[in-house]
N, C-alpha and C positions, 0 to 999 in steps of 0.2 A: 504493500500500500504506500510506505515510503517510496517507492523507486516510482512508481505511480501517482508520486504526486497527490494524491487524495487528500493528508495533511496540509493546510495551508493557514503562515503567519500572519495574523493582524494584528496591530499597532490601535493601541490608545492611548494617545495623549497626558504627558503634564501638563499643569497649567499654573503658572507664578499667582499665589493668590494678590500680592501687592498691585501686579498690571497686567494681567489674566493673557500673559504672553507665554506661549511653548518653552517647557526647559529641561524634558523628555519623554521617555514613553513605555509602558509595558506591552509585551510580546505576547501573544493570546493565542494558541490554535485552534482552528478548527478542523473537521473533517467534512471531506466534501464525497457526498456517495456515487456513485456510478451513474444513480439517476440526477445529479447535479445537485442534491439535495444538499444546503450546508447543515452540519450536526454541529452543537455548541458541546463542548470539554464536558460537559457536566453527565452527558449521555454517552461515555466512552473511555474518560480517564477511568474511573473506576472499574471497566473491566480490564483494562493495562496495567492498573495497581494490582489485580488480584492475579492475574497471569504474568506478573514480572514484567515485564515489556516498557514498560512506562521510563525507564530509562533513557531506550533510542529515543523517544519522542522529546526526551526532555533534552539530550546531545544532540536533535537535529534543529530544536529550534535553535539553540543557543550557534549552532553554526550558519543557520540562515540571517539573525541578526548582524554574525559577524562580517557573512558576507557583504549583508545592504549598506550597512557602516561603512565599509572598507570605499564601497561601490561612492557613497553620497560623499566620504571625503574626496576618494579622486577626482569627482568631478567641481570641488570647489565649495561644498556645499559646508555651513556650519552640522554637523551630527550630534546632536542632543545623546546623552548614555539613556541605553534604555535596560529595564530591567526584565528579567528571565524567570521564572518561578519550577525551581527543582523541587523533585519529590525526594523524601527519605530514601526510599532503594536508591537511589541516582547519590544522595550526598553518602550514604554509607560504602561508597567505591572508596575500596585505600588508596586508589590512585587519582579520585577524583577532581582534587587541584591543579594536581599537573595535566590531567586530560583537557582541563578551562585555559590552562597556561599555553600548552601547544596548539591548542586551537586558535585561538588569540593569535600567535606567533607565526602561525599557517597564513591567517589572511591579513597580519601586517597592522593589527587592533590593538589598542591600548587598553591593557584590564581596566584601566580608568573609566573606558567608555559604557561599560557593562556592572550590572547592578546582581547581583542573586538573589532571590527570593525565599526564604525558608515560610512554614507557616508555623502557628504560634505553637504546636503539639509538637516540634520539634525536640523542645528538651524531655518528653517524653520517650521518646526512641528509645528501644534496649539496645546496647549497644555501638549510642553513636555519642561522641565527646563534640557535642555541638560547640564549646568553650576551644578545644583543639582547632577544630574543622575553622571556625569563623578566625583565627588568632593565625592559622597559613593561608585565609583569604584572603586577609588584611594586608600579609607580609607579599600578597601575588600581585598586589596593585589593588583588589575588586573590593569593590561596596557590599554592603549585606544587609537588606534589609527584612522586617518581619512584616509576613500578610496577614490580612485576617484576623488582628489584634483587637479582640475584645468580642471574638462569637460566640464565648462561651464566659469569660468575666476578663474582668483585665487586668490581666496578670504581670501586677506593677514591678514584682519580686523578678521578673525574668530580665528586667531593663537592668535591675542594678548587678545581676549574674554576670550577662553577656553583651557584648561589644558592638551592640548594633548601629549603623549608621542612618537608618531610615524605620520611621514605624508607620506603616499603614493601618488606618484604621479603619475596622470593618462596616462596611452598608449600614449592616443591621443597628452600628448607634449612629447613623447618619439622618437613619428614615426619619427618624420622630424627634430631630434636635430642635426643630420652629416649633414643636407643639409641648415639648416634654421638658421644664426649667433644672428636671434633675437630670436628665442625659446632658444639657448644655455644661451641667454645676461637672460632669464628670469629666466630660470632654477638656474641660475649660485644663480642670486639674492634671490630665495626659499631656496637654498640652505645655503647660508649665513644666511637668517632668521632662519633657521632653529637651526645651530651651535648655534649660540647666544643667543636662547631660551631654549635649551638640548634638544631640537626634534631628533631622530634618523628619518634618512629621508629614503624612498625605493623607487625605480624604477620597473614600474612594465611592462610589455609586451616588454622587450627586445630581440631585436630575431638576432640583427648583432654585431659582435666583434668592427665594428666602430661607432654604438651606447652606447657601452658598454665602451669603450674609452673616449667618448665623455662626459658622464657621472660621470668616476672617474676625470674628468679633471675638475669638476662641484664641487667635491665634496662632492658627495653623497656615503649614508654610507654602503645599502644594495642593492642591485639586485635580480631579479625576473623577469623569462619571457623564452621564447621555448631555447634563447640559450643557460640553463644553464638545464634545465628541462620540458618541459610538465608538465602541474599537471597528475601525475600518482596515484596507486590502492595504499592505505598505506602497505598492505605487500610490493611491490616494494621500496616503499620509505626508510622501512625500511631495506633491502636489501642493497642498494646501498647509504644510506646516514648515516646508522647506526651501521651497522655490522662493517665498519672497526675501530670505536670507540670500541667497546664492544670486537675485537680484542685487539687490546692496553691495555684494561685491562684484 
């Protein structure tokens, strides 16, 4: 299905909350069926978790990004770092760093340009020294950031453990932050932790201008979600997020 193409990356958007200008983007797969039909991650990672497999999928995105990077600098273009999201089988590789390092070095990328994504059950993993793993990503060049932080409670104890450079916060305290004064009172507080540890913080599934308010009034540094973009097809992104940089010079 790889060789076939059927996997296919799309790109959505960061968005600076201060001047709501592009300042990168997360890598999304989907799968497109035979009848053209696109299927969203949510109906197919989980059976590549359960059959092992979810691995390739997570080394072919991380190689497609690195490809378009490589592609958007030669041609002149500013490339925003965008972030990749690995699963636990994928980081529990003992060679895992160095497979991101030589990849990187294959197509000419700057780890700098590239973000990794854990989600928040990582320090859960038997088996994996998540404190290790993030402290030789560090030393590779690459950012680390946590997804999905706060889908289950927010788990403040895991900021002061481990070395994260980005905390995404999950939809679900996004939904109800214009309606709900104690999800703002919590947010407000992640958000504080956040500054005072150098975490750049993101909001992710933001779909209302009075969510998106509610948010910079929080304190939060990026944005992410339908009201500023879809995840769309990376030619598109580059289109409309990249072209009028590459203009400018």
């Amino acid at each position: 299905e790889l060789e076939e193409n059927h996997f296919e990356v799309f790109l959505q958007p960061k968005i600076s909350s201060s001047d709501r200008t592009p300042v990168g983007a997360e890598a999304l797969v989907r799968y497109r069926s035979k009848s053209d039909t696109l299927v969203l991650p949510g109906n197919f990672l989980p059976l590549l978790e359960e059959t092992e497999t979810i691995s390739l999928i997570d080394f072919y995105v991380f190689r497609f990004v690195c490809a378009k990077l490589k592609g958007w600098i030669d041609q002149g273009m500013q490339a925003f770092p965008v972030s990749v999201n690995f699963s636990v089988s994928s980081l529990m590789q003992p060679s895992f760093v160095e497979q991101l390092t030589s990849i990187c070095e294959t197509y000419g990328i700057s780890p700098g340009y590239m973000e990794i994504e854990v989600t928040e059950k990582v320090h859960e993993a038997e088996g994996l020294d998540i404190k290790l793993l993030i402290t030789k990503l560090h030393h590779a060049g690459f950012a680390v950031g946590i997804d999905d932080f706060g889908t289950e409670y927010a788990n403040l104890g895991l900021l002061s453990e481990i070395d994260f450079d980005v905390l995404k916060l999950d939809k679900s305290m996004i939904d109800n932050i214009a309606v709900n004064p104690k999800t703002k009172t919590i947010v407000e507080l992640i958000s504080e932790v956040c500054h005072n540890l150098g975490i750049n913080m993101v909001a992710e599934g933001i779909e209302t201008e009075e969510q998106f308010q509610e948010l910079c009034s929080c304190g939060v540094d990026l944005a992410q979600g339908f009201l500023f973009s879809r995840p769309i097809p990376t030619d598109e992104y580059e289109t409309r997020f990249l072209t009028q940089t590459r203009d400018k010079q």
